[in-house]
N, C-alpha and C positions, 0 to 999 in steps of 0.2 A: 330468554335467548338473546345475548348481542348481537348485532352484525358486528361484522368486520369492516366495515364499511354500508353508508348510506347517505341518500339523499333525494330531493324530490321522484327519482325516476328508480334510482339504480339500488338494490340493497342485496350486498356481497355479505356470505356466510362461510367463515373458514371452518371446515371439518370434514368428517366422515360422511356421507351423503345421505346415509341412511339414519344415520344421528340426528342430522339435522331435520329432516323431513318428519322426523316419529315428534317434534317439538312445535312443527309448523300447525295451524291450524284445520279444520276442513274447511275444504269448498273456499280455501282464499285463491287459488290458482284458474285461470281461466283455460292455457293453452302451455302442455310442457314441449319443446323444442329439446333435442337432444345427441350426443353421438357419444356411448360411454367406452371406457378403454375397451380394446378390442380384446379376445380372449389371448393368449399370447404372445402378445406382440411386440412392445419390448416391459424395461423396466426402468419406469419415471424418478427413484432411487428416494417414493415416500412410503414410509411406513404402513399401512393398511390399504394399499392399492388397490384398487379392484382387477382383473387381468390376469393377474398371477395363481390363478386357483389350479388345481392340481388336476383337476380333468374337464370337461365339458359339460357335466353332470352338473360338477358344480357350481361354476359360472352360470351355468341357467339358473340354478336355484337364487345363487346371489343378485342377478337381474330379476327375479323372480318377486323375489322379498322387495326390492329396490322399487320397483314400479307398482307394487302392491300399496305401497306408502304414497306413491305419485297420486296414484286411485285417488285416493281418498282423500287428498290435499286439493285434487280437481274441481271445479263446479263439474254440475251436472251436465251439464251441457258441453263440457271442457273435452277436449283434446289433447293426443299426444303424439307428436313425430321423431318414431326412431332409426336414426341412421346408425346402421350395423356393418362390417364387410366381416367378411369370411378368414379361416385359416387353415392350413396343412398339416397332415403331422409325417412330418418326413424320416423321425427315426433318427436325426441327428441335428449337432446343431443344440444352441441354449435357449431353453423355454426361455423367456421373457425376453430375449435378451436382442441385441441393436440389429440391423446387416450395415455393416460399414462400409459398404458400398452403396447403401440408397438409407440414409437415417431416417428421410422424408414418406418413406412407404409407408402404407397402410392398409392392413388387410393381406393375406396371401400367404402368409409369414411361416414357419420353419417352427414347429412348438412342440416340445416335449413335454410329462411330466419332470416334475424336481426331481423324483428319484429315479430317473431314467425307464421311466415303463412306460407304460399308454400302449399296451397291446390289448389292453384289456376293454379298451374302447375306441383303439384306430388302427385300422393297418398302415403300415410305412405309406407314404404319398397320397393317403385320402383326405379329401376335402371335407373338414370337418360336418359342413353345414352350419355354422354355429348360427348364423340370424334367423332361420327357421327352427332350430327349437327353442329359440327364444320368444319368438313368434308363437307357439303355440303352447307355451308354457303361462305369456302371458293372457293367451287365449283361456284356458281351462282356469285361469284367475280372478275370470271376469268381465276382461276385454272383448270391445269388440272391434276386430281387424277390419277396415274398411280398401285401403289400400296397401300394395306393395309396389310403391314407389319405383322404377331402376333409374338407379344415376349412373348415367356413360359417361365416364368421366373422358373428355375431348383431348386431353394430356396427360392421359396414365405414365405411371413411372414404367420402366423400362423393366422387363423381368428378363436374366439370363439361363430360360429353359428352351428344350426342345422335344420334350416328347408330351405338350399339353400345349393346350393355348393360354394366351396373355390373360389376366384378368383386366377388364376394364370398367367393372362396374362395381358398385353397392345398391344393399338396402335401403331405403327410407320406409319402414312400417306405419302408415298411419290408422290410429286404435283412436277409439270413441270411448266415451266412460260409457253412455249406454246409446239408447238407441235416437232417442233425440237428441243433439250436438249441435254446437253454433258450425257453421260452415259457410264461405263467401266466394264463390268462385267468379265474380265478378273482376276484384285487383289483379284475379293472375289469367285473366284467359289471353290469348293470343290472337296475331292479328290472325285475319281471315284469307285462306289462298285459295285463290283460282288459277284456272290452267285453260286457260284461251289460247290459240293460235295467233303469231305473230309473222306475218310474210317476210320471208329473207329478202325477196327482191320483188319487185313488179308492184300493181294496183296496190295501196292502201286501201284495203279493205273494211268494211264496219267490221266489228265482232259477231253480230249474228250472219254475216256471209260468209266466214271464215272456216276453210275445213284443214284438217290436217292431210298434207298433199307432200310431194316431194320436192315442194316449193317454201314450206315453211316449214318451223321447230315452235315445238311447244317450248314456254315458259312459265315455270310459277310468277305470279306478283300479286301485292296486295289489293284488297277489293273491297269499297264498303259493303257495310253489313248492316243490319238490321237491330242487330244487339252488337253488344262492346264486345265481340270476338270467339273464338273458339275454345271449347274445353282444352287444355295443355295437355290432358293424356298421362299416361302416366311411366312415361320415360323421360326422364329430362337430360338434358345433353349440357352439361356444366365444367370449364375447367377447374380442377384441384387447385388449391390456393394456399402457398405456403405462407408463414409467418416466419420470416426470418430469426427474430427474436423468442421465440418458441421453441426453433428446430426440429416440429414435427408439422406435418401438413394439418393444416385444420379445417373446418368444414367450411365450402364455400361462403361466402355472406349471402348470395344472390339462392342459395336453398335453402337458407332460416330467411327469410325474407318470402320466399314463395307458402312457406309452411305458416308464417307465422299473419301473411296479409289474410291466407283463406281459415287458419284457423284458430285465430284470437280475435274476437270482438273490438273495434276499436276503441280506444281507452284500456283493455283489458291488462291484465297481468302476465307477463310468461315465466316460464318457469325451466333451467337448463341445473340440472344436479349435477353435470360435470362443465361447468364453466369455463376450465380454462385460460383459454387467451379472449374469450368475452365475445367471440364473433354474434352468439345469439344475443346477447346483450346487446348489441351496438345495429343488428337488423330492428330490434322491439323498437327502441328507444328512435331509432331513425322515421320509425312510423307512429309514434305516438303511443306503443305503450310502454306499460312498466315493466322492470324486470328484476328479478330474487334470481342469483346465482350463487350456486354453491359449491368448492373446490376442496380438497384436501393438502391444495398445495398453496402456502401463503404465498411464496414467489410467482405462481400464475395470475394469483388476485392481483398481486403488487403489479405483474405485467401489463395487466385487462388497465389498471384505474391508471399506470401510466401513459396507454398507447389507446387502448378501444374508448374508453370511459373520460379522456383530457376532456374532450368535447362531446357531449354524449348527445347525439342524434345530426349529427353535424360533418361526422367524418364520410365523407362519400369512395373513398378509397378503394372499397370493396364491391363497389359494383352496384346496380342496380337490377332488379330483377329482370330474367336473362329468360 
């Protein structure tokens, strides 16, 4: 197997993801980071896309098979973080196809089958679920689910409905090959808050004479700690982050960056089957490790190695863990 590109850090694979991966070795992968097309959602106008399958059935199947190969490409110890969002089946409207009022959307989306059916498996306006039975498809494959991640995204795109609420979140699933896994939750914990009383007006007070009265207001603020900070929990609060040159919103840097400090070994290798614009690429490489990505579409590769991969571990543009 060629790459399509390679060098000390970086080794880019143009193909079908599943092609590639059934060619990869086992156990070369330490930690796979990920977000594959959404079921739905539009259409990237390449040949064997994933996304476009014809009901929800089989989209799972096709993640199913996909991350069966990931399995087994893992170390033992390896990880895997999947970020999924949701869709609709509204009953009108083109499977795959753009909303030209929001190109940047993701998740939420208007998806029919091709031949106009999908009664057989949604009613008009039901939300699909699609990340939960993927979730447990890859469950019954082997996995095993440790977390379900929610990203609130701080800047959702804007939806024009009124008889539901907005979506504001996705998935991050994080699965284990088995039961023992590398994990480090050191890089990503956060600082530590207290909530001490601060007087509005009168005596400065010590902190152990301080009560909550009608004279002061609690405030959070940071406070040493004993260890390097608190578990992050498992909702993270992240803005969406477009790529201009992409023209679809891509995963934030500062979430493959949280995913990839706690769970790739440092030096390790990470592993993204749908690559992209290269964001997980360019979090690994930022932190020292290596990374195998692989796309179906040459012109995303060509994107990644002109804009993520110029400078590979260098580029700070996208933030630092948030």
């Amino acid at each position: 197997m060629k790459p399509y590109y390679e060098d000390d850090l970086v080794t880019l694979h143009h193909g079908d993801a599943l092609n590639v991966l059934s060619e990869m070795p086992d156990q070369s992968i330490d930690c796979c980071v990920t977000s594959p097309p959404y079921f739905g959602l539009r259409d990237y106008g390449v040949e064997g896309q994933y996304g476009l399958e014809a009901s929800p059935a089989e989209y799972v199947e096709t993640m199913r098979a996909l991350f069966a190969e990931v399995r087994r490409v893992l170390r033992d110890d390896g990880t895997l973080w999947l970020n999924l969002g949701d869709s609709y089946y509204s009953g009108r409207g083109n499977h795959g196809g753009t909303d030209p009022k929001q190109p940047a959307r993701r998740g939420f989306t208007k998806v029919r089958s091709l031949d106009k059916g999908g009664a057989e498996w949604a009613k008009p306006k039901s939300l699909l679920g699609i990340p939960w039975r993927v979730a447990f498809a890859l469950q019954d494959c082997g996995w095993v689910l440790r977390n379900d991640v929610i990203w609130v995204k701080s800047n959702p795109m804007p939806e024009s409905v009124a008889d539901r609420l907005q979506g504001r979140h996705e998935h991050v699933f994080m699965f284990a090959k088995g039961r023992h896994y590398w994990f480090d939750l050191d890089p990503i914990r956060e600082p530590s808050i207290s909530r001490e009383p601060r007087p509005i007006g009168g005596r400065n007070l010590t902190p152990r004479h301080q009560v909550a009265t009608d004279n002061t207001e609690w405030k959070d603020h940071p406070v040493a700690n004993h260890d390097a900070g608190k578990n992050p929990g498992d909702v993270w609060t992240l803005p969406t982050q477009p790529f201009a040159e992409a023209h679809f919103a891509v995963m934030p840097q500062a979430l493959a960056e949280r995913a990839i400090l706690a769970g790739c070994k440092p030096g390790g290798t990470v592993l993204d089957p749908f690559s992209g614009s290269g964001t997980t690429g360019l979090a690994a490489t930022k932190h020292g490790r290596k990374y195998v990505g692989i796309d179906l579409s040459a012109d995303y590769l060509d994107l990644s190695l002109r804009t993520r991969f110029a400078q590979p571990g260098l580029d700070l543009s996208g933030g630092g863990v948030a």
